[in-house]
C-alpha positions as CSV (number, residue, x, y, z in Angstrom):
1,X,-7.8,-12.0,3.0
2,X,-5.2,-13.2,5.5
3,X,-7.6,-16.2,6.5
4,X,-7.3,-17.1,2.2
5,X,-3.6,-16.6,2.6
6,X,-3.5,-18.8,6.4
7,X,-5.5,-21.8,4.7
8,X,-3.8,-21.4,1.2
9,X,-0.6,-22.2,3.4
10,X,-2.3,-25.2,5.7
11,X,-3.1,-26.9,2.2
12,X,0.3,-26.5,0.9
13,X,1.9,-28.0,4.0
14,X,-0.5,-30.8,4.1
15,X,0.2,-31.8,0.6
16,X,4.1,-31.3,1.1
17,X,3.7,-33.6,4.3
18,X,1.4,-35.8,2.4
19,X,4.4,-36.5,-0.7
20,X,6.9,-36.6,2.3
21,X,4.8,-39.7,3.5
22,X,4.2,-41.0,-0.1
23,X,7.6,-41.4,-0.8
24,X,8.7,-42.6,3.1
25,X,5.8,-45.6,2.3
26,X,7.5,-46.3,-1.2
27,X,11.2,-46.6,0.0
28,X,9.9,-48.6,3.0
29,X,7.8,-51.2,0.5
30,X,10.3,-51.4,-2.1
31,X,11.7,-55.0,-1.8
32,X,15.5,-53.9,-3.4
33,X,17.9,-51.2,-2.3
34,X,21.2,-50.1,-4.2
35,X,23.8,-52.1,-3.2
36,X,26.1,-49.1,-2.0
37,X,23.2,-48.9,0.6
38,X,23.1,-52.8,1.5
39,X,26.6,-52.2,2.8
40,X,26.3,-49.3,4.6
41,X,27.8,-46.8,2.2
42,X,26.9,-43.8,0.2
43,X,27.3,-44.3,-3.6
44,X,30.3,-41.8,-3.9
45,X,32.0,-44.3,-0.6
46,X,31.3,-47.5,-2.5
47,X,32.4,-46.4,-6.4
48,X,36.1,-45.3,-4.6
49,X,36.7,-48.7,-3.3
50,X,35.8,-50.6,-6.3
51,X,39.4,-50.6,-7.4
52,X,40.0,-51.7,-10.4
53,X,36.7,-50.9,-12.1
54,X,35.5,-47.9,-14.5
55,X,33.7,-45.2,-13.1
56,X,30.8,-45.6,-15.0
57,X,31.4,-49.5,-14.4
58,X,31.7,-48.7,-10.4
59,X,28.5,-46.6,-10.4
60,X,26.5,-49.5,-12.0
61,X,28.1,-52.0,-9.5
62,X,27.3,-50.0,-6.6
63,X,24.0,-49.0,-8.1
64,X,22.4,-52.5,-8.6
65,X,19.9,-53.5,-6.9
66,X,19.6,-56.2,-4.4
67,X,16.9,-57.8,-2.0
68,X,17.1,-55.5,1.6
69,X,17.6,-57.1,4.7
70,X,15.0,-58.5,7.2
């Protein structure tokens, strides 16, 4: 019972580490990133200092994507 339970577990992790990787490979092969991200910034840093814009107008902006640096 306990070695059921021990490789019930190893498969779980394996699989979690597995989707871990998946998405790592994704991000890493995705040629755009938002543009909050471009600069440095997390969305919530960017949308404050678009002054003058909406907040649904900022979190477009800042969630556009554009081409990621070499």
């Amino acid at each position: 019972m306990l070695n059921r339970a021990l490789v019930a577990a190893t498969l779980l992790a394996v699989a979690a580490f597995l989707v871990y990787l998946a998405g790592l490979a994704r991000e890493a092969l995705s040629p755009n990133q938002t543009y909050a991200a471009s600069i440095g910034l997390t969305l919530d840093q960017c949308v404050t200092a678009q002054d003058g814009l909406s907040d649904a107008e900022a979190r477009a902006y800042c969630r556009r994507p554009v081409p990621k640096r070499p």
